[in-house]
C-alpha positions as CSV (number, residue, x, y, z in Angstrom):
1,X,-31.4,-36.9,3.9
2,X,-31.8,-33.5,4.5
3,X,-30.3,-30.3,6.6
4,X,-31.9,-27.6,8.6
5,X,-30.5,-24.6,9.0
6,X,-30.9,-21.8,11.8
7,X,-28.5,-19.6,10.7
8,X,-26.7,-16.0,13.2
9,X,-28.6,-17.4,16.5
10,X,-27.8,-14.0,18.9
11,X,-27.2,-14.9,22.4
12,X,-25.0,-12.4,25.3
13,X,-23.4,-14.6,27.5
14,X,-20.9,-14.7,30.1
15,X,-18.1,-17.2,28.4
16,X,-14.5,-17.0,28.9
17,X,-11.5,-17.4,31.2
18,X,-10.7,-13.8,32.4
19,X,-12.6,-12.6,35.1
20,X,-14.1,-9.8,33.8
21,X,-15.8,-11.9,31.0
22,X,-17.8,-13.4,33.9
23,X,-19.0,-10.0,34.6
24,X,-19.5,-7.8,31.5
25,X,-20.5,-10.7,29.1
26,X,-20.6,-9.6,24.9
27,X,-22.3,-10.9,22.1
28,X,-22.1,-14.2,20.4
29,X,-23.0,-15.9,17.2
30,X,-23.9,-19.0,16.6
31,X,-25.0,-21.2,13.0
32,X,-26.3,-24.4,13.2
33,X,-27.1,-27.2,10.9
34,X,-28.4,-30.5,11.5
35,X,-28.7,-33.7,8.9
36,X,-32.4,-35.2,9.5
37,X,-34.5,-37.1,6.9
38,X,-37.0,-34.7,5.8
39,X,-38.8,-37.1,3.3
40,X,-41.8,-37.9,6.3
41,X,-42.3,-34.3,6.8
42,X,-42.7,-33.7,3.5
43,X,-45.4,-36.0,2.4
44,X,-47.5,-35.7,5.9
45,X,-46.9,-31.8,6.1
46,X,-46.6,-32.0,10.3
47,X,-44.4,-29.9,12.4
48,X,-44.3,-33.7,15.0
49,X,-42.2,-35.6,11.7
50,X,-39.5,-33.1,11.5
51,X,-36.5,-31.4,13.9
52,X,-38.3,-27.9,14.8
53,X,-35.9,-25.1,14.3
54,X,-37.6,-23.0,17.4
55,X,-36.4,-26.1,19.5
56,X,-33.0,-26.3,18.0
57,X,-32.8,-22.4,18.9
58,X,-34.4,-23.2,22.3
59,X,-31.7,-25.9,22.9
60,X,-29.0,-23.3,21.9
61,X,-29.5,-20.4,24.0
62,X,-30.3,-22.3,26.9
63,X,-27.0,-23.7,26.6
64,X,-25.3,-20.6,26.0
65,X,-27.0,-19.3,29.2
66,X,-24.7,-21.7,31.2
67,X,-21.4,-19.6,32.1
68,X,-18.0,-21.7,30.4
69,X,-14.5,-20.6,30.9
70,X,-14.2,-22.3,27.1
71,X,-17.0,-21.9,24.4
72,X,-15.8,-25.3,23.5
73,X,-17.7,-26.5,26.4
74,X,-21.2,-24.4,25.2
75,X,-20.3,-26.2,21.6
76,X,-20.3,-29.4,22.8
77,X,-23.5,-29.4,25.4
78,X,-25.1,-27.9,22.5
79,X,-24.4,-30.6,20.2
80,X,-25.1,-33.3,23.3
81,X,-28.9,-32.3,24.0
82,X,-29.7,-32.1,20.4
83,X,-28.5,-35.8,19.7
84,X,-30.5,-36.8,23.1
85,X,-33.6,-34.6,21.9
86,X,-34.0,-35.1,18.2
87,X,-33.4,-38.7,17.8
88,X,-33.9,-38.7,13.8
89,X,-30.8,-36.0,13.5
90,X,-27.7,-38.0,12.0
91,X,-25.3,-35.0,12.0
92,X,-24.8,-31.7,13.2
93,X,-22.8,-28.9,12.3
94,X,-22.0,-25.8,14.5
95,X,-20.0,-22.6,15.1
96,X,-20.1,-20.2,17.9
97,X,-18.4,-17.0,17.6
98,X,-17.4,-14.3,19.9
99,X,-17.8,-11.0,19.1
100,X,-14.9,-8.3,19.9
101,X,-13.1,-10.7,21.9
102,X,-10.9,-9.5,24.5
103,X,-7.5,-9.7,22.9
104,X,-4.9,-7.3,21.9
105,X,-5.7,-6.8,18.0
106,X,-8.4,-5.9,15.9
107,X,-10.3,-8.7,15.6
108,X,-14.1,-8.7,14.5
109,X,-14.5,-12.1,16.2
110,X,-13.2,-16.0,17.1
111,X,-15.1,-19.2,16.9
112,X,-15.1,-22.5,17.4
113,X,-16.9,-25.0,15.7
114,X,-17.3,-28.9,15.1
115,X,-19.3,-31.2,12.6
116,X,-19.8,-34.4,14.1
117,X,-22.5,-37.9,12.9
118,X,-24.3,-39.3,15.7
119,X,-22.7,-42.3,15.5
120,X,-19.4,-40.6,16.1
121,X,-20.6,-39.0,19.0
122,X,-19.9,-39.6,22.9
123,X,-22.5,-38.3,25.2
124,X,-20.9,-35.7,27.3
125,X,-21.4,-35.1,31.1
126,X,-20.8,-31.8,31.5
127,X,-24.3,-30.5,32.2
């Protein structure tokens, strides 16, 4: 078993519960890991036996592009499609974090994030 990385995804989005988020948008962060066996890839040397990062990113910002009140909501439709898509990943590990969130303090950023096994996992349906 192995993990792939794709590590400070950028995405600007539209999350969050006040109104105004809806409307001005600001950056987010996101790191990603998934388990997979990489042991095929690595004796056949083809792009087909592995999970491809670019889809992993792919799979990530299209998700971010769908407006949530709660990033919990991107977190989880993230994790979703990749356990539909990449049937070999066993795990994935996540974290999405909002950049100069909206609050009263000085705060660099919040996040969410959740490590869960495939067969832990409930398919979600809100798509």
């Amino acid at each position: 078993m192995g993990k792939i990385h794709v590590h400070n995804i950028r995405a600007y989005a539209f999350h969050g519960c006040m109104e105004e988020e809806s409307k001005i948008g600001t950056d987010y962060r996101i790191d990603l890991s998934v388990d997979t066996d990489l042991s095929l890839s690595a004796a056949t040397d083809e792009l087909k036996h592995t999970v491809d990062y670019v889809a992993l990113t792919e799979i990530t910002l299209a998700e971010m592009r769908k407006r949530a009140k709660l990033i919990e909501v991107v977190l989880y439709r993230i994790c979703d499609r990749i356990f539909r898509e990449h049937v070999s990943v066993k795990k994935v590990e996540i974290e999405i974090a909002k950049n100069n969130p909206p609050i009263n303090a000085n705060v660099g950023s919040v996040a969410v994030s959740l490590s869960i096994k495939r067969k832990n996992w409930e398919p979600q349906d809100n798509h």
